[in-house]
RODO-780478 format. One record per residue (C-alpha): residue in one letter; x, y, z. Coordinates in steps of 0.05 Angstrom, whole numbers, plus 5000, padded with zeros to 4 digits. Layout:
BEGIN
AXYZ;...
This chain:
BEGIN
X629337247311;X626636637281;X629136607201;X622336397170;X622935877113;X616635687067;X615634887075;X615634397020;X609234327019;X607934997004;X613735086954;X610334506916;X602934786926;X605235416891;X608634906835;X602834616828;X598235296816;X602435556760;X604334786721;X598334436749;X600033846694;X606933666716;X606733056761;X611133506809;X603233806827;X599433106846;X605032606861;X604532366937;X608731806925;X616132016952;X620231296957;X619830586967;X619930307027;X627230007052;X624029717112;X617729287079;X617729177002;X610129197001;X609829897022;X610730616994;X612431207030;X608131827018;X611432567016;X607532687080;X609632167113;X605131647102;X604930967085;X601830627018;X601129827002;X596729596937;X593928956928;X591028676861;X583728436872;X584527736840;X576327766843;X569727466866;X570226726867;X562726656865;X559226786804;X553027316830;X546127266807;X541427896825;X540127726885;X546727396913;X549428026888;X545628456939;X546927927002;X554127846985;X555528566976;X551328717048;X556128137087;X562328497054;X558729177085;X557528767160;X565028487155;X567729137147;X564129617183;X568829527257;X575529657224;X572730237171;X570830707239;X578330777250;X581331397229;X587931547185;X585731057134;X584731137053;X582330547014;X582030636933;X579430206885;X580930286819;X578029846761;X581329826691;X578329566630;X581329666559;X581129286500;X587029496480;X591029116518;X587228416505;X592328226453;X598228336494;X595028006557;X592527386511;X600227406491;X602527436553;X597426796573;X599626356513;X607026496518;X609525866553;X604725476511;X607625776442;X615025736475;X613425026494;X610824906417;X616925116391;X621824726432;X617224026410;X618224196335;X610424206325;X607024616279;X600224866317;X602425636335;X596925876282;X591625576327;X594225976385;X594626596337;X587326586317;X585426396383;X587527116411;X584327396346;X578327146369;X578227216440;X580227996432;X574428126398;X570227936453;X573728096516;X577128616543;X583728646587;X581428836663;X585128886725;X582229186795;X587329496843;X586129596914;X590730086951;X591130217031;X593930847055;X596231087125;X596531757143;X601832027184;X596632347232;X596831597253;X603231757300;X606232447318;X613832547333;X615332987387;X622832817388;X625033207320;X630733677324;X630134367297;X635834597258;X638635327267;X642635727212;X648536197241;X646135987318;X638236207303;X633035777304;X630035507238;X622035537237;X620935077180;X613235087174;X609934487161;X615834137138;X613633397124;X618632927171;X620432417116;X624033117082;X628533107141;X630832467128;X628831927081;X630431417123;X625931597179;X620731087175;X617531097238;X615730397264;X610130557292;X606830787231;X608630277193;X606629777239;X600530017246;X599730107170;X601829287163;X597829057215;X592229417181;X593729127118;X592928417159;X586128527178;X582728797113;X586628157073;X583627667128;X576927977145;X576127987055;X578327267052;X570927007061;X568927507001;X575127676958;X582027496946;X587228046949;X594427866926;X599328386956;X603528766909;X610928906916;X612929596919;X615929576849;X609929216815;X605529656844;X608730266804;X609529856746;X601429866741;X601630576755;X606030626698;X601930236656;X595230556680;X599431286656;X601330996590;X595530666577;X599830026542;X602729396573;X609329456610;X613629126565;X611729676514;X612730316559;X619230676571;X619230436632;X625730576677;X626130606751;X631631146773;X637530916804;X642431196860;X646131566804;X640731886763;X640532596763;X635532986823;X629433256806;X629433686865;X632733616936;X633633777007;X640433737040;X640333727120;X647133597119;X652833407071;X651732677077;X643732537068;X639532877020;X632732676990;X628932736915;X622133126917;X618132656886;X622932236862;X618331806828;X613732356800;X617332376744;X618731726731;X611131506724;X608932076688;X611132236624;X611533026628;X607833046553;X600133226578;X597533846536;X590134006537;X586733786466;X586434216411;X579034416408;X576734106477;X580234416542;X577333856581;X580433386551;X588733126550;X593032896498;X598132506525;X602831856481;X598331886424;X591831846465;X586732296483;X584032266561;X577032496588;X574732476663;X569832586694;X567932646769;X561832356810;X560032896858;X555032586894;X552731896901;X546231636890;X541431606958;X538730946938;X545730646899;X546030006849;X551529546842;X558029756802;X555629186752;X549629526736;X554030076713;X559429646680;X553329296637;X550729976618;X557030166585;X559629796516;X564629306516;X569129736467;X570130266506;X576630306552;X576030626623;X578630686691;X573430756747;X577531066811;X574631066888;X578031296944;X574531337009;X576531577070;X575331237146;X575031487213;X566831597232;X569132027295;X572532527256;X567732537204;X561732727247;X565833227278;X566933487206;X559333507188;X558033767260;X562334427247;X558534437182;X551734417204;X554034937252;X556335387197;X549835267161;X546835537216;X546736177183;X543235977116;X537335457144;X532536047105;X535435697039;X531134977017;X537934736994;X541134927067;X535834577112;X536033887055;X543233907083;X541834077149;X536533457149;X541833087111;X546933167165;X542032997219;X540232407193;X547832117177;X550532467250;X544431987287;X546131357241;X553931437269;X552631637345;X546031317368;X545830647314;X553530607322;X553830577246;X559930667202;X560631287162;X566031337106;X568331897047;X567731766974;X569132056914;X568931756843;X572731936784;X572031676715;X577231686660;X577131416587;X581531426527;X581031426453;X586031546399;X581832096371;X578832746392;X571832476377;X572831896398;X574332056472;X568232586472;X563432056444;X566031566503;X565732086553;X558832346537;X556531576542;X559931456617;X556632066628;X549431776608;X551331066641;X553431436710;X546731866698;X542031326693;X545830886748;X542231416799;X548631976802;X544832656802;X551232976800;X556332736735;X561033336722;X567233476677;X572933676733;X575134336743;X582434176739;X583533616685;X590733436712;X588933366778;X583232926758;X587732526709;X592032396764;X586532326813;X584731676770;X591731306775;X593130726836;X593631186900;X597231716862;X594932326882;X595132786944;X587332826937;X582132656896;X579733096853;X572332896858;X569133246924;X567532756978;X561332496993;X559432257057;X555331647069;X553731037103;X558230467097;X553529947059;X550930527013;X559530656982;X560529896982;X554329666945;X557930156890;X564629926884;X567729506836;X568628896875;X564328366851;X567728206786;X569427536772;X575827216796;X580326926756;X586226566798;X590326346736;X594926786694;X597526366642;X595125706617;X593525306548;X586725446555;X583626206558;X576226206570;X572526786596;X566427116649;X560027236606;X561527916604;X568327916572;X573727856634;X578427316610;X580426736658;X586426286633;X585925546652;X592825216665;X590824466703;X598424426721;X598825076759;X602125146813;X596325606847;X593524896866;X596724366918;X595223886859;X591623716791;X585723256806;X580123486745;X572923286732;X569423366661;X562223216659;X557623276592;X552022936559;X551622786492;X552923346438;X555223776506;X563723746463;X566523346518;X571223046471;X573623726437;X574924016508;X577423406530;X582023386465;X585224136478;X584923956554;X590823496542;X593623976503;X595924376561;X600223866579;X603123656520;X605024416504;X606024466587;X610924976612;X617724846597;X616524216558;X622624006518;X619823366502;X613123076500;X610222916573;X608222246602;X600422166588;X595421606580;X589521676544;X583321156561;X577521096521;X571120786501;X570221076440;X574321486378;X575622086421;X582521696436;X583521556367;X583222196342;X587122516385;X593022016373;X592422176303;X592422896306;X598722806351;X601622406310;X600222826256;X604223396284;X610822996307;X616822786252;X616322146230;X621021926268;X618022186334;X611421726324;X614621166368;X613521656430;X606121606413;X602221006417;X594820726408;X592920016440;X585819716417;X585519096459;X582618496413;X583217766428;X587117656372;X594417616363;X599618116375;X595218446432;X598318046486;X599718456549;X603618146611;X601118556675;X606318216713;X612218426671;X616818926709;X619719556683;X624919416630;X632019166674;X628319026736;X626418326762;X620518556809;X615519016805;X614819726831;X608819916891;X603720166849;X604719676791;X604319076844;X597919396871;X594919416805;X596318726796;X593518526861;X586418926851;X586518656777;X586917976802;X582118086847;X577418266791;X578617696758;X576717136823;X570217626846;X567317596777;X560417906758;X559217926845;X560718546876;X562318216940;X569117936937;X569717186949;X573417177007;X575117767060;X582817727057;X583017556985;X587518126972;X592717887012;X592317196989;X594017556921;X599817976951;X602317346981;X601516986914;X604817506883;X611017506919;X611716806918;X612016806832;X617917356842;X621217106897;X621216416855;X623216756784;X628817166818;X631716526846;X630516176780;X629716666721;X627016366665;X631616066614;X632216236550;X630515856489;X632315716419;X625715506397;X621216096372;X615316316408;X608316556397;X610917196372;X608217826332;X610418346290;X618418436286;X619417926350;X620617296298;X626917756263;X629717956338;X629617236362;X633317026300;X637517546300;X638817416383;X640616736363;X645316896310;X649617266361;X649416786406;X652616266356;X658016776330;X660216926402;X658517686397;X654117466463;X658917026506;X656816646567;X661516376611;X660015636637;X658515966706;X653316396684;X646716126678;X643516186609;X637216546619;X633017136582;X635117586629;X642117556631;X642617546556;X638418266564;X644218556600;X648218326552;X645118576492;X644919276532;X652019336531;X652319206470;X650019936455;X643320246419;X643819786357;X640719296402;X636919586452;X630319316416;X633318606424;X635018806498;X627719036508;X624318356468;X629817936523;X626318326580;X618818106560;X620917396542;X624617336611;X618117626655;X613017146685;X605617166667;X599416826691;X600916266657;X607516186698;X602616446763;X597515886735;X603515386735;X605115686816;X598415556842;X597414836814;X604714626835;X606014936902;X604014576963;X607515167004;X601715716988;X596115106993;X597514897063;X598915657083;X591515867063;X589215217076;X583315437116;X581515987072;X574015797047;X568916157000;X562416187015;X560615536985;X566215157020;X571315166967;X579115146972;X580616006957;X586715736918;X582415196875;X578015786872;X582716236844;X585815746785;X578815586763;X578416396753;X584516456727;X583815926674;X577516136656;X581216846636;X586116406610;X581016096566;X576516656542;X583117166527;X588616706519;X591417186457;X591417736510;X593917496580;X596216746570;X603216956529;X608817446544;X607818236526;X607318256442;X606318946463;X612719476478;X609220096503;X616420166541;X620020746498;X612621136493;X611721746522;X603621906502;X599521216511;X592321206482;X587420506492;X580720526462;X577119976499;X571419916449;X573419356410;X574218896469;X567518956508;X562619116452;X556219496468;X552318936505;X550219096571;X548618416601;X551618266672;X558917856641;X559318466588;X559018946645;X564218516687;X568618516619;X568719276617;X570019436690;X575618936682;X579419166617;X577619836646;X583219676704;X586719436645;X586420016606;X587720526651;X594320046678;X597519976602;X597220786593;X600420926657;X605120396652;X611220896658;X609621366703;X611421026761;X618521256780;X618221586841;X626321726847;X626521446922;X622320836921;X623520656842;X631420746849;X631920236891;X629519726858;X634919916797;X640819386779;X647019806785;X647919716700;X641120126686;X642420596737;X644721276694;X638921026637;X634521086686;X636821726718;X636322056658;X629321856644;X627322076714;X630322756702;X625622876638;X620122566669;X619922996735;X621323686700;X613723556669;X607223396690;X604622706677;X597722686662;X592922096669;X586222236623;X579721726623;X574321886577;X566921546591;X569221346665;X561120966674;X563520466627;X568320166657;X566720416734;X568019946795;X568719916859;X576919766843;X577620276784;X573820696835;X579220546884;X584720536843;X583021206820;X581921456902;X589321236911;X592121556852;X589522216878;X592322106941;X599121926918;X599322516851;X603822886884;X609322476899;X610022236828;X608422896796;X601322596766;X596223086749;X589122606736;X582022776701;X577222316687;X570822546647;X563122226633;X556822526625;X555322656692;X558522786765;X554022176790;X559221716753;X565621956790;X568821596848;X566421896912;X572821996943;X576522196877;X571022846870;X571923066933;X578523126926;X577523456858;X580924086843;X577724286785;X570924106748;X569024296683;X560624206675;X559624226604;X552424076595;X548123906676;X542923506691;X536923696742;X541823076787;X548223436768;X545224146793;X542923806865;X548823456876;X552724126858;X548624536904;X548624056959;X556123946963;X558524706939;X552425116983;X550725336917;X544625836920;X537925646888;X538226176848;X544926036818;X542825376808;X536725596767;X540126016731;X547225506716;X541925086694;X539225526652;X545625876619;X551025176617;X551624856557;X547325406516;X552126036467;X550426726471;X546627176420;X554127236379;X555026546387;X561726596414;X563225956455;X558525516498;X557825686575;X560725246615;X560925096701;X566625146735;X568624946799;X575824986826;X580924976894;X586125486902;X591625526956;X590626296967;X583126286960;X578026107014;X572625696991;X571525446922;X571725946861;X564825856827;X564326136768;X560126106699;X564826186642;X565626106558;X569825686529;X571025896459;X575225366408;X576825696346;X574425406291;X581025206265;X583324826334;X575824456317;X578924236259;X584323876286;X580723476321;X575323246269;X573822486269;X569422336217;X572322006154;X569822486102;X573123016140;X579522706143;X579822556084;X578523296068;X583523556118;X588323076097;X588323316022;X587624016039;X594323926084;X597623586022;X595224205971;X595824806023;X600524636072;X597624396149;X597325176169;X594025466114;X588724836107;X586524996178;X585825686161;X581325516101;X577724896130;X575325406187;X573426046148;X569125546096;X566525126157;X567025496225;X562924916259;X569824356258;X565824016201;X564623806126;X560423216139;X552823756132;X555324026070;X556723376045;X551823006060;X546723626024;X550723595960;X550022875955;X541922885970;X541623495917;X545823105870;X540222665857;X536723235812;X543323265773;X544822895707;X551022605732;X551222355804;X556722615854;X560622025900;X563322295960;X569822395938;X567522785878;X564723225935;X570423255973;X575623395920;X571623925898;X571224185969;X578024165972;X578824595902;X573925055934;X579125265992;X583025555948;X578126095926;X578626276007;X582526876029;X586226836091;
């Protein structure tokens, strides 16, 4: 006679009556996977992978809401009739967590901080202050569950006990033998997986979850704190059994193993309120959604009904398989045979009719849902007074139905990722679109983790902006703003993000070019945080015809005697510039590679015969007098020795002076610019060689002119007009700077006739050339060009330079725009990869950008839009009209609590389809503002405020007394009221006792 043995599943259902709060009751999660580490295996056999909906990346008016949410519906519908499927969706929102999350999303920038020496954590600190009082940490979770009903076995072998057969009822297979995955189920399940990620794509990016981070959020969600402040510890081969099975002496297998590690076995019903659980120093309600609305809103409607400040976790599951669900209502209708006398029978009856025709004759979809609710407070009434209002927001968002459970425990466990056997929320059958338009899946994406940068979705979700991230294929950034739109203070922290990069040891290679003070004050503020003895790595160029501002475009990198690919195609362009003039038709069509050619030929002649050096002094600037004198000096004691073979030339005494050690490398660098050709040695060229005259011989302008005759006339009229900037070797040495600002204002004035115009677009090429001076060192093109002696120097300065981002930054791009700059700037995009270069060019309007250069963008900032901007937008993005009327009507403005401006943005990701569109606020705290203030009376102010307080504590002060980044209002009042006063105030009388004033301001 058969022995009889209970199954598992019924030894655990009777568990689970008498301690229905131990995780033992609700767990279905028995082990991971050891086939795929995206999957779970269930205690029944099934199969469970979680994905973490990274978000919408369109920002959803009204009515975009409704069509998005129907195509999601449409795009669905085939793969959702399939039975043996569970899909949840949980949503999690708690302010509680901001802080750590806004920790965890300025870590690398404070690490980064640290390692440069720089004091600027505080602004970081209050950053997060700020930002956690206005948004809220949120995370969606998708999960996707496979039944085992998916695949039977019909090959399992019964065991028998003293010869008799064993009738274990119900046993589930995986309790047989853990490591009975079968394939087929879990091929199926992945497959599965497949489609939903690929047939979302067009709507929503999923990122799929590993096994182990998937219960890591599960053991967040339970502890309701970040993981790094749980007690977190997965169970390992030696760990004591919670319960167990052995088939044989050599396999056994934990029932649940990971029950108990998830669940903290501490859940007591409240004191005073059975309905609610006290569990790690919270209190939990739920509540259940029994049935859903017949004419349902969008989840947002819900999420905007309920404050801000209150944490909770919205949990669907529903279940697929329309076949087996009209065969379900079918033998219920059948059954209610019997009760159609009852109104509430024949509603059902009508009901059932009506979804049973919708599935069979309109071949619609049909799917399962249930909704439970939880939130958490860390006091009795605190928890009831959030429960009661979910319970009013669910109410009014059309649920007839809102209902405290009848089991708390299985509802608290009903609301964790895909944790529980069953929901504890009845099911509610309904049309596909109907459960769709109701789940949480139009919140906005955020694609970025971590970054220097943390702005946020208008209703509090937070979206970190890092432009070096490596969720892009490259950095290629737009910022657009009109006047008063703080272009410059974005732009300002933009950089920022670089300088405090990821793993920055040192500062990064950047160049900063202006038309304005923007650069100016940024250098300063840099400055202002580095040693003393740091400021050489930062530099600021204002390019004035007057001495000491000579810069040789021609001059190679310091030990090299000819010029690396990008610098000799600046030179060529440049040069073109010059010849073209005001005309924006060049003068010739091969006049490029006449310049190439003319080029070559001054390198190929100064490599043959380098330039000699001489004792007589030069037109020098600054400390170049001293290091001639002192070169000299050396020269006469023999410390420099030059054999009679050797030819005596600038060069040669540069390698010299190298190995002579650091003491001299200053000398060795001043050698290098003496020794390097500039147009006046390429003036000299063109007038003496007969060579490039008869080889473009029958090269004409349009007016019949020699193009070589054409070009010296050009040249010398440069020559003429800026002879204290291009006729004289470099007075400049940029060559040891790391961070390289140039304010182009001085040099081109604000005229805007026709040669000003031609001035600007030309030091524009200029500009943008001296701040990215050294960032070409590509390893395999650069190397090459290397003498063997500067070989390791140069190794080691590749090795910094390529374990950080090098950023190129242009401020006001239209004033110095041409069709060259506009090229120049095409083929830097192109190229930004191979040399590491991350580019972003801002002006006050996406009209002014190269055409190439913003199609290629991957991220664009809109700061303030024009009615152009907003066509342009919407005609290259497909952006909706009624997004467009209402960006227009939301970007550049603050909300009610003033808490940032609204800004557009528009970025490319490599795992997102599409562009992610989204509206978003960009809050600076006040103190950050601070840094960054340009006007004199408030550097003066923050200057002697540093001096009396200390730079940390004068921010702090400077931005509770004047939140706005500014004195100058206040000022300017006191000295207009002063008037009244028998003695009159200066301005410094105001701003000293401004100044004494901070101290009277707590912090």
């Amino acid at each position: 006679m058969p022995l009889a043995i209970p199954s598992l599943n019924a030894i655990t259902s009777l568990i689970s009556d008498q301690l229905s709060h131990h995780a033992l009751g609700h767990c279905q999660l028995l082990t991971k996977s050891n086939i795929c580490e995206y999957t779970v295996i269930t205690t029944n056999g099934g199969c469970i992978t979680a994905f973490e909906i990274i978000g919408m990346s369109r920002y959803l008016t009204d009515s975009t809401e409704e069509a998005y949410l129907s195509d999601v519906s449409k795009t669905l519908e085939t793969i959702f009739r399939t039975p043996h499927r569970k899909i949840g969706i949980y949503l999690t929102r708690d302010p509680n967590r901001t802080a750590t999350q806004l920790e965890d999303v300025f870590r690398s920038t404070q690490d980064s901080i640290s390692r440069l020496g720089i004091e600027a954590k505080h602004f970081f600190e209050e950053q997060i202050k700020d930002l956690k009082s206005e948004c809220s940490f949120e995370r969606t979770i998708l999960t996707v569950t496979t039944k085992s009903s998916i695949s039977s076995r019909d090959s399992i072998t019964i065991p028998t006990m003293v010869g008799e057969s064993v009738n274990i009822d119900q046993m589930p297979t995986l309790a047989q033998n853990q490591f009975i995955e079968t394939q087929s189920i879990l091929q199926s399940h992945q497959a599965f997986c497949t489609s939903i990620q690929a047939r979302l794509a067009e709507h929503i990016t999923l990122e799929k979850q590993t096994s182990d981070r998937y219960l890591q959020i599960i053991k967040e969600e339970e502890e309701l704190v970040a993981l790094n402040q749980t007690k977190w510890r997965a169970k390992g081969i030696g760990d004591e059994c919670d319960f167990a099975l052995a088939e044989n002496d050599e396999d056994f297998v934990t029932y649940p193993p990971l029950a108990w590690q998830l669940v903290t076995n501490d859940k007591e019903r409240a004191y005073g309120d059975s309905s609610i659980i006290e569990s790690n120093s919270n209190y939990i309600a739920t509540v259940d959604r029994e049935y859903f609305p017949i004419t349902p809103e969008p989840f947002s409607k819900l999420l905007r009904s309920i404050s801000s400040h209150i944490p909770l976790r919205c949990a669907y599951e529903f279940e697929t398989g329309t076949e087996e669900i009209v065969t379900r209502l079918s033998a219920k209708k059948t059954w209610l045979m019997f009760f159609l006398f009852s109104k509430a029978s024949r509603n059902i009856d009508s009901a059932i009719n009506e979804l049973t025709t919708y599935a069979e004759k309109g071949n619609g979809t049909l799917l399962g849902g249930a909704l439970s609710v939880a939130t958490w407070a860390s006091t009795l009434d605190k928890a009831k007074e959030y429960k009661k209002e979910i319970i009013q927001a669910l109410t009014s968002w059309g649920s007839s139905t809102v209902k405290t459970p009848d089991c708390t425990y299985a509802a608290y466990a009903s609301s964790l990722p895909a944790f529980a056997r069953k929901p504890s929320a009845r099911n509610c059958v309904q049309p596909i679109d109907k459960h769709i338009i109701t789940a949480p899946i139009t919140r906005p994406a955020a694609p970025m983790a971590t970054g220097g940068i943390c702005s946020s979705s208008l209703d509090g979700r937070l979206f970190p902006i890092d432009p070096a991230t490596s969720t892009q294929n490259y950095s290629l950034n737009i910022i657009t703003g009109g006047m008063g739109a703080g272009k410059t203070v974005f732009s300002s922290i933009f950089n920022n993000t670089f300088i405090f990069g990821k793993g920055n040891s040192n500062l990064p290679l950047m160049g900063y070019l202006d038309f304005g003070s923007g650069v100016h004050n940024y250098i300063s503020a840099l400055r202002n945080w580095l040693p003393k003895e740091q400021h050489y790595k930062v530099e600021l160029i204002q390019f004035l015809n007057q001495s000491g501002n000579a810069f040789n475009i021609l001059e190679p990198q310091f030990g090299l005697d000819q010029l690396e690919e990008q610098e000799r195609a600046f030179a060529g362009a440049f040069l073109c510039r010059v010849v073209n003039g005001t005309s924006s038709q060049s003068v010739h069509p091969k006049l490029a590679d006449v310049m190439e050619a003319i080029i070559s030929e001054l390198f190929r002649t100064n490599q043959e015969s380098p330039m000699p050096y001489t004792e007589r002094l030069g037109v020098y600037s600054g400390q170049e007098t001293r290091l001639h004198t002192e070169i000299q000096e050396l020269l006469s004691s023999g410390h420099i020795n030059i054999s009679n073979t050797e030819r005596k030339t600038w060069y040669l005494i540069r390698d010299k002076l190298y190995q002579l050690g650091d003491e001299y490398f200053s000398h060795a660098r001043f050698c290098h610019r003496q020794g390097s050709a500039c147009l006046t040695e390429l003036m000299q060229l063109l007038t003496s060689s007969s060579t490039l005259r008869s080889r473009f011989a029958t090269y004409k302008t349009p007016a019949g002119d020699s193009i070589i005759d054409y070009i010296i006339i050009s040249l010398d009229t440069l020559l003429s007009r800026y002879s204290k900037i291009f006729a004289y070797q470099s007075q400049i040495d940029i060559s040891q700077a790391r961070v390289i600002g140039v304010n182009l204002k001085g040099i081109t004035g604000n005229s805007s006739d026709a040669e000003t115009v031609n001035t600007k677009k030309l030091f524009g090429m200029l500009g943008k050339y001296v701040a990215e001076k050294n960032f070409w060192r590509e390893p395999k093109s650069f190397m090459p060009l290397v003498p063997p002696l500067y070989k390791e120097m140069y190794e080691k300065i590749i090795r910094l330079d390529t374990s950080m981002k090098k950023h190129s930054f242009g401020d006001e791009y239209k004033q110095y725009k041409s069709d060259e700059m506009d090229s120049l700037l095409d083929n830097s995009a192109l190229i930004a990869r191979k040399y590491g270069l991350c580019i972003t060019i801002s002006s006050q309007s996406v009209l002014h950008m190269p055409h190439e250069t913003l199609k290629l963008a991957t991220n664009l900032y809109i700061l303030k839009m024009t009615n152009e901007d907003a066509n342009y937008l919407a005609e290259t993005y497909a952006l909706s009209e009624s997004f467009i009327s209402e960006a227009t009507r939301l970007v550049g403005m603050s909300n009610s609590s003033n808490f940032g401006r609204n800004m557009l943005y528009i970025g490319q990701f490599k795992s997102i389809k599409g562009y992610v569109v989204q509206i978003l606020r960009n809050q600076i705290t006040p103190s950050y503002l601070w840094n960054f203030a340009s006007d004199a009376e408030d550097e003066m102010i923050k200057e002697l405020a540093i001096l009396r307080y200390g730079a940390r504590d004068a921010y702090l002060r400077l931005a509770k007394l004047f939140p706005h980044g500014s004195a100058l209002a206040t000022i300017e009042a006191r000295l207009k009221n002063s008037k009244f006063d028998s003695k009159r105030f200066t301005k410094e009388d105001i701003i000293l006792e401004l100044v004494g004033q901070l101290s009277e301001v707590s912090i």
